[in-house]
Chimera marker file (.cmm) of the C-alpha trace (Angstrom):
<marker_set name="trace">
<marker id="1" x="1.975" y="-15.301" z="-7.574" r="1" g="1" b="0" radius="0.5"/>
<marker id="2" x="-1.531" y="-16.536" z="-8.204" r="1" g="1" b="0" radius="0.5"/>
<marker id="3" x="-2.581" y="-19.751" z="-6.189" r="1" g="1" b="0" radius="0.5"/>
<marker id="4" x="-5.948" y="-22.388" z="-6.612" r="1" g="1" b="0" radius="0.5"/>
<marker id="5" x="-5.658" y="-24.038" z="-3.286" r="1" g="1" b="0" radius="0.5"/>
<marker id="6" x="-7.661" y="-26.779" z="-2.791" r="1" g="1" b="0" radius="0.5"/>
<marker id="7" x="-9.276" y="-27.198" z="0.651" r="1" g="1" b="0" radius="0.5"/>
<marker id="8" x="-10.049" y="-31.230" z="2.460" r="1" g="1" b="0" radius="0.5"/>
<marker id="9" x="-13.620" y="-30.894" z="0.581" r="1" g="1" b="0" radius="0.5"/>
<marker id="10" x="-12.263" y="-30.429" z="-2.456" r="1" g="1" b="0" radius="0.5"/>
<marker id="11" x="-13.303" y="-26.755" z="-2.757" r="1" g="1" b="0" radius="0.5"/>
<marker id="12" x="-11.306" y="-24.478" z="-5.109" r="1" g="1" b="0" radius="0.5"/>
<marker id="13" x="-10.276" y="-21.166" z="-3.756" r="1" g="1" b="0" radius="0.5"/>
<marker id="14" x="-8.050" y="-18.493" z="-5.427" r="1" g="1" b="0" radius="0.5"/>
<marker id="15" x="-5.245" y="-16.625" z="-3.632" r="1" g="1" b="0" radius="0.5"/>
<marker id="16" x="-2.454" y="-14.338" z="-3.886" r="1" g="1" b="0" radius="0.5"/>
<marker id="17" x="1.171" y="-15.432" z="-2.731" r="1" g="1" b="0" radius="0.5"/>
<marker id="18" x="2.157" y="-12.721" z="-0.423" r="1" g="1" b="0" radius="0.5"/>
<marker id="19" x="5.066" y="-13.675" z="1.251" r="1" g="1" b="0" radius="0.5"/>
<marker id="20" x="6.699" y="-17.032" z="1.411" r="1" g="1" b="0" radius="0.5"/>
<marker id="21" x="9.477" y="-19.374" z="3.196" r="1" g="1" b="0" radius="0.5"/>
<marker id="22" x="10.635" y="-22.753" z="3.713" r="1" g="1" b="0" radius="0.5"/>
<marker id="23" x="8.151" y="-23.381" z="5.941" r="1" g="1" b="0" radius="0.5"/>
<marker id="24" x="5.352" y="-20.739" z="5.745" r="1" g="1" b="0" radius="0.5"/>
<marker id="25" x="2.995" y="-19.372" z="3.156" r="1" g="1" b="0" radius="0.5"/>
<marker id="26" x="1.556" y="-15.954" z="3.359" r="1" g="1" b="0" radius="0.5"/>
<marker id="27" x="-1.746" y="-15.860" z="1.213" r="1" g="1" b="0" radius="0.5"/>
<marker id="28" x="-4.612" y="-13.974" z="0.508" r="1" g="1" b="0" radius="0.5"/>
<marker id="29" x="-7.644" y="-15.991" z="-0.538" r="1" g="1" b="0" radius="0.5"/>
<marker id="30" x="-10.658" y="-14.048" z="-2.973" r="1" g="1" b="0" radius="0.5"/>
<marker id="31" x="-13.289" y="-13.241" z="-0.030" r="1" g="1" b="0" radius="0.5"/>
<marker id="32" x="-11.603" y="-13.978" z="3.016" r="1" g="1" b="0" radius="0.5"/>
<marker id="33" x="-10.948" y="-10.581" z="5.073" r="1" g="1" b="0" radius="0.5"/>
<marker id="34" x="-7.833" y="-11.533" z="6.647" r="1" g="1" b="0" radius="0.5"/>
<marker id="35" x="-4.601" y="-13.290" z="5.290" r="1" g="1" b="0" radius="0.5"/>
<marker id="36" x="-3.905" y="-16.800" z="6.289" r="1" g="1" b="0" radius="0.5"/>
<marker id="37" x="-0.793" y="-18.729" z="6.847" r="1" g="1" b="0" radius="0.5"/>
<marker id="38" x="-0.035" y="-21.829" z="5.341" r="1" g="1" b="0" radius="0.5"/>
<marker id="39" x="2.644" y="-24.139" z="7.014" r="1" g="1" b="0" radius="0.5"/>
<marker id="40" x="4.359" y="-27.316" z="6.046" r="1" g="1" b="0" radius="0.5"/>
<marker id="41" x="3.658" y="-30.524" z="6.955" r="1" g="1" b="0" radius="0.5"/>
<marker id="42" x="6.032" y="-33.132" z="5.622" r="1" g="1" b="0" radius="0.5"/>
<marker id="43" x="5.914" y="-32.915" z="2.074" r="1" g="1" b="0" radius="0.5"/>
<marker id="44" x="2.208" y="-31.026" z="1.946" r="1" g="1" b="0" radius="0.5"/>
<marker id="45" x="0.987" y="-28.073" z="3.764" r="1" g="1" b="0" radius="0.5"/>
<marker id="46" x="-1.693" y="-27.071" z="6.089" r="1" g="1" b="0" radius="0.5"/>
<marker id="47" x="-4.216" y="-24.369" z="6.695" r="1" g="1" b="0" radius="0.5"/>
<marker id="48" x="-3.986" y="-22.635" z="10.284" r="1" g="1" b="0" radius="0.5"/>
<marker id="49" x="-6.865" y="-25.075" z="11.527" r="1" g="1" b="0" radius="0.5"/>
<marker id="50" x="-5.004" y="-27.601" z="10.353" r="1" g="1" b="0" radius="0.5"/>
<marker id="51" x="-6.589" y="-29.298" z="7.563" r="1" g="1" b="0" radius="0.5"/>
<marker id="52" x="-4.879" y="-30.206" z="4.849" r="1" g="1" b="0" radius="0.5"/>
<marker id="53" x="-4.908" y="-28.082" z="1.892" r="1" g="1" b="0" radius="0.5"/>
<marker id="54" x="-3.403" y="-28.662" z="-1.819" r="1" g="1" b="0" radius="0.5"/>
<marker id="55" x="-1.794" y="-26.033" z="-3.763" r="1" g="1" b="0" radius="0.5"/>
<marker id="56" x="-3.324" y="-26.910" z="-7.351" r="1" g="1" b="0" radius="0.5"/>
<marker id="57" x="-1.466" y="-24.616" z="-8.997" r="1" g="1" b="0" radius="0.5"/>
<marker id="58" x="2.302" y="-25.869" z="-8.769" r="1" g="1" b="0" radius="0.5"/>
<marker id="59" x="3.621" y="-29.104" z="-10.081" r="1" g="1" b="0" radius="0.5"/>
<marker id="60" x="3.201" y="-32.186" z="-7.630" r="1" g="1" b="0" radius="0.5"/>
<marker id="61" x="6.541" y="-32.518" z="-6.174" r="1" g="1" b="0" radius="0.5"/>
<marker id="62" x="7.513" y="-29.545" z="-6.336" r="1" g="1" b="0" radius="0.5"/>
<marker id="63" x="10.362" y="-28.152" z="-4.251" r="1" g="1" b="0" radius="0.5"/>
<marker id="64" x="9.205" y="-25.024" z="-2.298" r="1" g="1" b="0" radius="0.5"/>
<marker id="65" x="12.777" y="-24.952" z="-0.356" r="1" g="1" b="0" radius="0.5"/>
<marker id="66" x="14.206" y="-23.918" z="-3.687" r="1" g="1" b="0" radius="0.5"/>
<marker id="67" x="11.655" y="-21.525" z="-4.854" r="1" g="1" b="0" radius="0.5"/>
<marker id="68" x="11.963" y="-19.867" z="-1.661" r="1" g="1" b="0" radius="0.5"/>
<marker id="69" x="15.762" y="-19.464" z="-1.886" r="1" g="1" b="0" radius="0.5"/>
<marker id="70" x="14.996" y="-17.922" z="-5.368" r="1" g="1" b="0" radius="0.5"/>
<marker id="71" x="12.960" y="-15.202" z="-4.329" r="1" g="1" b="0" radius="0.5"/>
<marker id="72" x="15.061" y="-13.422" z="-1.628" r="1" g="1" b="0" radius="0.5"/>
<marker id="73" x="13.735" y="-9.978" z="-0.556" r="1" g="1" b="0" radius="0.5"/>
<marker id="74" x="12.943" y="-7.395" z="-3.070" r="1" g="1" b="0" radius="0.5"/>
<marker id="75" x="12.636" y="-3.437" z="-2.721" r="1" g="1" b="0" radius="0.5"/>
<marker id="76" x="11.401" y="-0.805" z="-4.628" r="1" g="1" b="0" radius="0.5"/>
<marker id="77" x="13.226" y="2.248" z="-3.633" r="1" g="1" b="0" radius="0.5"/>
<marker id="78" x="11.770" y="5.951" z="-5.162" r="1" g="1" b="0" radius="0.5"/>
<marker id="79" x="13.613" y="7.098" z="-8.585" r="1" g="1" b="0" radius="0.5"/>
<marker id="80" x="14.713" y="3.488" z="-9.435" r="1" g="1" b="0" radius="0.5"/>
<marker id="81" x="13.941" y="1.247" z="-12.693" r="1" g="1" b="0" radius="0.5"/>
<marker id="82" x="14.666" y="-2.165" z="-11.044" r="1" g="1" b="0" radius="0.5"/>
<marker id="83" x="14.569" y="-4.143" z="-8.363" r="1" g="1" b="0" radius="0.5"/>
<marker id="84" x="17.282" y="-5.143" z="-6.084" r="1" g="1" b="0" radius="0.5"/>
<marker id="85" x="18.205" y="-7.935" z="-3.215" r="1" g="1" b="0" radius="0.5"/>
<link id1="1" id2="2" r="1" g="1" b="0" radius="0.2"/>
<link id1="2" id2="3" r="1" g="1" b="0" radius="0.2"/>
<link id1="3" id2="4" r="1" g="1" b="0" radius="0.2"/>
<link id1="4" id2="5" r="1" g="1" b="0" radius="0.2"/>
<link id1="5" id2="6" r="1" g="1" b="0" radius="0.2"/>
<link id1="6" id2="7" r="1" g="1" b="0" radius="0.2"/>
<link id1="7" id2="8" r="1" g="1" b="0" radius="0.2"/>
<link id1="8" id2="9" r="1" g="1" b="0" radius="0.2"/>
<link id1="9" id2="10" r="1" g="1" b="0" radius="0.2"/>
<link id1="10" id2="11" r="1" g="1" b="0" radius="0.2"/>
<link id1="11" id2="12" r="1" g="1" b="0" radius="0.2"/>
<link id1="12" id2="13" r="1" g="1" b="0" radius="0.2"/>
<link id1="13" id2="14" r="1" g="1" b="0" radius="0.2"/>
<link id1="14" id2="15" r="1" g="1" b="0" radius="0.2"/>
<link id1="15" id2="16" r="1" g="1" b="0" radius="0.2"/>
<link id1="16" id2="17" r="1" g="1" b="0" radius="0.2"/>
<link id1="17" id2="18" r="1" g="1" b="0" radius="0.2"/>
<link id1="18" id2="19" r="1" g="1" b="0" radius="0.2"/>
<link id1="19" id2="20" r="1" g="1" b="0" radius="0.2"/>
<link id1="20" id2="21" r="1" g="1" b="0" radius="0.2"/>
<link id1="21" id2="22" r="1" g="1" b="0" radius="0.2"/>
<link id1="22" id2="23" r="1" g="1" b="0" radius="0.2"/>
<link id1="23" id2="24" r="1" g="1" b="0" radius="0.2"/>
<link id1="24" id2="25" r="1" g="1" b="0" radius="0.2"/>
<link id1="25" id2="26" r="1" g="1" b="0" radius="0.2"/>
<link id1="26" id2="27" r="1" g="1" b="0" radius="0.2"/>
<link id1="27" id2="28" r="1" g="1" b="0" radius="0.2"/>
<link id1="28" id2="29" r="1" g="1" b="0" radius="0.2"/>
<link id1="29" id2="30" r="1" g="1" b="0" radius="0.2"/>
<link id1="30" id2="31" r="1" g="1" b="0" radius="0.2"/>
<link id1="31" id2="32" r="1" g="1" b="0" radius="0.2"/>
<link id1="32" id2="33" r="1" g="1" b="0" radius="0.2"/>
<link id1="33" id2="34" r="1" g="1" b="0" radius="0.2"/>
<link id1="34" id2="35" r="1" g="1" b="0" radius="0.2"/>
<link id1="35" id2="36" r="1" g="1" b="0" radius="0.2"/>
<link id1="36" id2="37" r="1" g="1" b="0" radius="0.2"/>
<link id1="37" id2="38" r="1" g="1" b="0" radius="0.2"/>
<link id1="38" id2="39" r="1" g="1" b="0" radius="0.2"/>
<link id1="39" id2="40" r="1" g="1" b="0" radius="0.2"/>
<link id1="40" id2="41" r="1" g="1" b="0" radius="0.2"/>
<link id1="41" id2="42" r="1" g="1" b="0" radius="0.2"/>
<link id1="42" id2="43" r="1" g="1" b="0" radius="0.2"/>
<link id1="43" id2="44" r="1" g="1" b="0" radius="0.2"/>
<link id1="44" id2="45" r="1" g="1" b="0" radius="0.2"/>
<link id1="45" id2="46" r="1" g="1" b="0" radius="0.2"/>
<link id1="46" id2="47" r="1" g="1" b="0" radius="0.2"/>
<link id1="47" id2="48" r="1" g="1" b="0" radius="0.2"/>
<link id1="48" id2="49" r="1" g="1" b="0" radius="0.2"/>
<link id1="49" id2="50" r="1" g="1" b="0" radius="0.2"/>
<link id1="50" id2="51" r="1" g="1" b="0" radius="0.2"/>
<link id1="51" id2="52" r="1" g="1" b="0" radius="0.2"/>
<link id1="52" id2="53" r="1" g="1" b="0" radius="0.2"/>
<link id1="53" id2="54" r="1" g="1" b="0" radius="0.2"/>
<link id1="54" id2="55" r="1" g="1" b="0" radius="0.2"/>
<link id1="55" id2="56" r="1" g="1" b="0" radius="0.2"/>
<link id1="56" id2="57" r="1" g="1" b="0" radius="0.2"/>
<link id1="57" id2="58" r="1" g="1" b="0" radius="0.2"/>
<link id1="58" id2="59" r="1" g="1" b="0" radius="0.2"/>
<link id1="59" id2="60" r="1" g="1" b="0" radius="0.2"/>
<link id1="60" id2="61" r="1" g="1" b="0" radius="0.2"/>
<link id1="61" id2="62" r="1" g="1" b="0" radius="0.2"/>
<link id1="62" id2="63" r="1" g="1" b="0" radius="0.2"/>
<link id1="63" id2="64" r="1" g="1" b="0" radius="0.2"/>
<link id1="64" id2="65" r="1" g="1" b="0" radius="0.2"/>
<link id1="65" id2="66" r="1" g="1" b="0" radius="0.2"/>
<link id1="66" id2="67" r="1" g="1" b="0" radius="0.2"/>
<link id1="67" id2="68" r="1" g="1" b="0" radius="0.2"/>
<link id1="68" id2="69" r="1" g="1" b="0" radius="0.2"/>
<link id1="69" id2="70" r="1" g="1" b="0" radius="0.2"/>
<link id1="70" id2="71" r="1" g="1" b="0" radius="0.2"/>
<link id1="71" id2="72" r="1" g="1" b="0" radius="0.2"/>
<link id1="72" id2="73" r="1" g="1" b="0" radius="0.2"/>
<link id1="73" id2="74" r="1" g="1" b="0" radius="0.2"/>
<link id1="74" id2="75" r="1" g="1" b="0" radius="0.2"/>
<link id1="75" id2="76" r="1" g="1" b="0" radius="0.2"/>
<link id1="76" id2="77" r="1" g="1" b="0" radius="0.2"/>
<link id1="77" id2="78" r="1" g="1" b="0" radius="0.2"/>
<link id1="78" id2="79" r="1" g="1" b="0" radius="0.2"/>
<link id1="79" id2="80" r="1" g="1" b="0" radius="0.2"/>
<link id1="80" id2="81" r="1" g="1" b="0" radius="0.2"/>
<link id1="81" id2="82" r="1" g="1" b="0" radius="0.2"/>
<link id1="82" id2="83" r="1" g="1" b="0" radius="0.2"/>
<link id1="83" id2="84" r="1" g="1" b="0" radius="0.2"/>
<link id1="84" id2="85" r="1" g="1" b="0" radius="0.2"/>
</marker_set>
């Protein structure tokens, strides 16, 4: 999934939504070597530093326990068409 996350200044950076929980984000932002991990605070979420960041992105409000639910593990196995869980 493709992220805008917006940083305490008000920067805009894009990302890539790697792997995801309840309570952790695994991203990739454009031009960062290394992959950072987002964690929730309350009802936002915070960088590793801890500064508040904003996913721009996704509806205000929105429910992350339930996306998470939704998106169980999924493997590609050699030879197959589809995915499974």
């Amino acid at each position: 999934m493709h992220l805008i996350i917006l940083d305490s200044t008000g920067g805009r950076h894009e990302a890539i939504l790697l792997a995801a929980s309840g309570t952790c984000m695994r991203i990739v932002i454009r031009g960062v070597p290394d992959t950072v991990e987002l964690r929730r605070a309350g009802r936002g979420w915070r960088c590793e530093e801890g500064e508040p960041v904003e996913l721009e992105s996704l509806a205000a409000g929105y429910d992350w326990s339930v996306f998470c639910r939704q998106m169980g593990p999924q493997v590609f196995t050699a030879g197959s068409s589809g995915m499974t869980s």
